[in-house]
N, C-alpha and C positions, 0 to 999 in steps of 0.2 A: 504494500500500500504506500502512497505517496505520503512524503511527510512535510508537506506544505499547510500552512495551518494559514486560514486567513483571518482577522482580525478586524473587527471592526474600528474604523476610527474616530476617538471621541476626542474634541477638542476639550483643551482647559484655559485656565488662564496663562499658562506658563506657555503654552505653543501658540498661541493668538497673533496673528502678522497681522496688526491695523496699521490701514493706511487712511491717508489724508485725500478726496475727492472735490472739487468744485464743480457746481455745477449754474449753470445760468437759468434763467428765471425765465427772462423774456420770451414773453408770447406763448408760452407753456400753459396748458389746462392745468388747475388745479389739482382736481382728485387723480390724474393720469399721471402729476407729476409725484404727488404723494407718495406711491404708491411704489415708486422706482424708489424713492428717499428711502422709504420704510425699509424697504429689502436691501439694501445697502447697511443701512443703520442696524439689522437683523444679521448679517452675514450671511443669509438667504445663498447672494451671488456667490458665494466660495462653496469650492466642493467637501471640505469639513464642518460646513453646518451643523451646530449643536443646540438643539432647542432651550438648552438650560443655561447655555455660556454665552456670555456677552461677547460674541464671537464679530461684532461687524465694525467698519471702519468709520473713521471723520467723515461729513459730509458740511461745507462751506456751500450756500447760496447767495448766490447774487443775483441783485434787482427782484429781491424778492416784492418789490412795489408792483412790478408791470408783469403777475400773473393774470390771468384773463379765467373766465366765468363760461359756460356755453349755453343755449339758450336763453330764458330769461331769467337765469338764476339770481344775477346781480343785482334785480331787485326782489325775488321771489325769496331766496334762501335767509334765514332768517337765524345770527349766533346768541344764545341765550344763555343767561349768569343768573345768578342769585347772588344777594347781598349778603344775606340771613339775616333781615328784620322782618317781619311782617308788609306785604305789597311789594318784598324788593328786587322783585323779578323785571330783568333789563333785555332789552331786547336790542339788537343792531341788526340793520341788512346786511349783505353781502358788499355794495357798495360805500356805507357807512365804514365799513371794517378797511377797505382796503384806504378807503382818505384818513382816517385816524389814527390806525395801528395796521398796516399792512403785511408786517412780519407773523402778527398775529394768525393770518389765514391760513397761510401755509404750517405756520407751527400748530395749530389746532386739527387740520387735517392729518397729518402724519400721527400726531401723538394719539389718534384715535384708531391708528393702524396698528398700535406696538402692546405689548402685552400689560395690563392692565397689575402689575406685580412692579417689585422692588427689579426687577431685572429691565422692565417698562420703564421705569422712570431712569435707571442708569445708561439707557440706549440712545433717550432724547435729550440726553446731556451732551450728546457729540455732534448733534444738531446746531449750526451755527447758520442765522441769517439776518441778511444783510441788505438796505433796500437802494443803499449805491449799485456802482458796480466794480468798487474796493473792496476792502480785506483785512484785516491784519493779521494773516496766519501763512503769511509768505516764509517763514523762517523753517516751516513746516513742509514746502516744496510740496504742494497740492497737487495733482494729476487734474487737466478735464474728463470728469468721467462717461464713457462712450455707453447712449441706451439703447 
């Protein structure tokens, strides 16, 4: 019998290659760009995928100002908070959000992509955006990342 044993591969923290990714903003769909973010921010795109290790890289966006809406979402779509006083439910459209807090959108979309755990909240830590189309994570030697 053959004595090749194959073994599964689990990543940990000790074998983790994170890299540094930019990506640009403009003219980009929302939820279509989310969703590339998330799986980056995931380590999704690596072929050592481990659902329980914060296995995924940097991701810098720029002009995260001039993402775009399809349909009529931009005035249909509707982002909701709570205060916690009694009535203190706030409501902003989609176009509100992008004139006020524009970074806003995108970071609320992606972080509704990522796992709702302590591993969730460590993933969109590596989430950086930005509503120029500067940086300061040049020291860092960013890749553009190809979708």
């Amino acid at each position: 019998m053959d004595t090749l044993s194959y073994k599964t591969k689990s990543a940990n923290a000790a074998t983790v290659d994170q890299k540094w990714y930019v990506v640009d903003a403009e003219g980009e769909v929302v939820g279509r760009l989310a969703t590339r973010i998330a799986s980056v921010l995931r380590g999704k795109n690596k072929p050592d995928f481990t659902p329980h290790v914060d296995s995924g890289d940097y991701v810098i966006v720029v002009n995260a100002d001039k993402v775009r809406f399809t349909g009529s979402k931009l005035d249909d779509k509707e982002y909701q908070r709570y205060t916690g006083y009694p009535g203190g439910l706030r409501r902003r459209t989609a176009k509100e959000m992008l004139d006020k807090r524009p970074e806003m959108v995108l970071e609320l979309a992606v972080k509704g992509m990522l796992p709702k755990t302590k591993l969730g909240r460590a993933q969109i830590k590596k989430l950086f955006l930005y509503t120029g189309a500067n940086h300061p994570h040049t020291a860092q030697k960013p890749e553009p990342f190809k979708f």
